[in-house]
C-alpha positions as CSV (number, residue, x, y, z in Angstrom):
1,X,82.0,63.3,14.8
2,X,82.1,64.4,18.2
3,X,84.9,66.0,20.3
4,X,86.9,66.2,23.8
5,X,86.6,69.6,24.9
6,X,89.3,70.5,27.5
7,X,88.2,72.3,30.2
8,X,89.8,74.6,32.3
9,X,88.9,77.5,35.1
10,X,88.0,79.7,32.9
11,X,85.4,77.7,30.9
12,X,84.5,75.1,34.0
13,X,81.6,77.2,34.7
14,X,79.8,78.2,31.3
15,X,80.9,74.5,29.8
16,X,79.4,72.7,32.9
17,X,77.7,74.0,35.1
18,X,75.8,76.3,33.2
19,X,75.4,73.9,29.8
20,X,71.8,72.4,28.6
21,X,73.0,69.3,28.1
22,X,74.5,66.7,30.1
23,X,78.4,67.1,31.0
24,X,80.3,63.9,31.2
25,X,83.9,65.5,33.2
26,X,87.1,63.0,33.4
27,X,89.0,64.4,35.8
28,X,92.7,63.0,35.0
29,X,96.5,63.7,35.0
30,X,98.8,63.4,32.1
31,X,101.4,61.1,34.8
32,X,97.8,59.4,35.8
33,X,98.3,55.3,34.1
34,X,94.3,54.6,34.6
35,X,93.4,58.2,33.2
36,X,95.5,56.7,30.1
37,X,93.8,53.9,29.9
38,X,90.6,55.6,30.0
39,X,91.2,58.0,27.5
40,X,90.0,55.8,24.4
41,X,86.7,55.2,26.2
42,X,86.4,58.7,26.7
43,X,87.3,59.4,22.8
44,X,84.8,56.5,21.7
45,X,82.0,58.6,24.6
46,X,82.5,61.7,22.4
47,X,81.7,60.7,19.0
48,X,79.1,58.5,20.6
49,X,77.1,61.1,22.2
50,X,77.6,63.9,19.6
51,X,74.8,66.5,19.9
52,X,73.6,64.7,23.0
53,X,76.1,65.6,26.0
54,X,79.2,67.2,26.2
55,X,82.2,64.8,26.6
56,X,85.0,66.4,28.6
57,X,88.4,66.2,30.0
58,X,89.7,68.3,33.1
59,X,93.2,68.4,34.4
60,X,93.7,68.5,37.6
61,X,97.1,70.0,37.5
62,X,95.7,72.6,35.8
63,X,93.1,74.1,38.4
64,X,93.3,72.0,41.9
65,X,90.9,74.4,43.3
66,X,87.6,72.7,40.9
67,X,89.2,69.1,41.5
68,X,88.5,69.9,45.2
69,X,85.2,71.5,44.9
70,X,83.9,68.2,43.6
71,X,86.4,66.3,46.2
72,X,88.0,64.3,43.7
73,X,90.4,62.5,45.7
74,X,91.4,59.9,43.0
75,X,92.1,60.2,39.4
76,X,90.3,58.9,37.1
77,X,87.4,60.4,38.6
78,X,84.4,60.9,35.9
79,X,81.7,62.9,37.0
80,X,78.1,63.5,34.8
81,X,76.6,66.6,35.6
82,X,73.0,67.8,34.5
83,X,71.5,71.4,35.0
84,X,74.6,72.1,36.5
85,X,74.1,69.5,39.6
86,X,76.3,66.4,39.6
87,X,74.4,63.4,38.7
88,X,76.2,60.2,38.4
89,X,80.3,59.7,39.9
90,X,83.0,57.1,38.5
91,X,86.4,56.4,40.4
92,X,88.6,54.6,38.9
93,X,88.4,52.8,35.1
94,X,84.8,52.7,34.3
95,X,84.1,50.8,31.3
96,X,82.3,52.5,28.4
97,X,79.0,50.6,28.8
98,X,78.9,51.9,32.7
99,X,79.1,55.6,31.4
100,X,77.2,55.4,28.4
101,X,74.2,54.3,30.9
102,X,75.0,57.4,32.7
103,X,74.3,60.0,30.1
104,X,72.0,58.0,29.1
105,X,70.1,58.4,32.6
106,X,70.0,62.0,32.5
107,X,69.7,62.6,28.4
């Protein structure tokens, strides 16, 4: 069963940018409606890709300096990353078969 790993400053770097496998970040805000929406897609990506890419949730609140690094100017923003580089970019609800077809671009 796979799992959401919460990502923060501290572990943005060595969970991301310098992971093996593909990185699937949802940027969001607990007061964020559409992040909330998204979430059970998110959940559903996680157990989906288990052992294949990293599913991952980042909080903006949390660290606004990495939100604007990757100019995330709208939340939900969901961002797959591969070898560290940013590969495929979501604004807005994406629907699960759009992001499955990203990780499955760059798996």
């Amino acid at each position: 069963m796979g799992s959401i790993l919460e990502l923060n400053g501290e572990n943005f770097a060595s969970e991301v940018l310098e992971s093996e496998q593909a990185v699937l970040v949802d940027f969001w805000a607990p007061w964020c409606g559409p992040c909330r929406q998204l979430t059970p897609v998110i959940e559903q990506l996680a157990e989906a890709n288990a052992g294949v890419a990293k599913v991952t949730k980042f909080n903006i609140d949390d660290n606004t300096e990495i939100a604007q690094n990757y100019k995330v100017m709208s939340i939900p923003t969901v961002i797959v990353f591969k070898g560290g580089s940013e590969a495929r970019r979501f604004v807005g609800v994406a629907t699960q078969q759009q992001l499955q077809e990203a990780i499955d671009e760059v798996t």
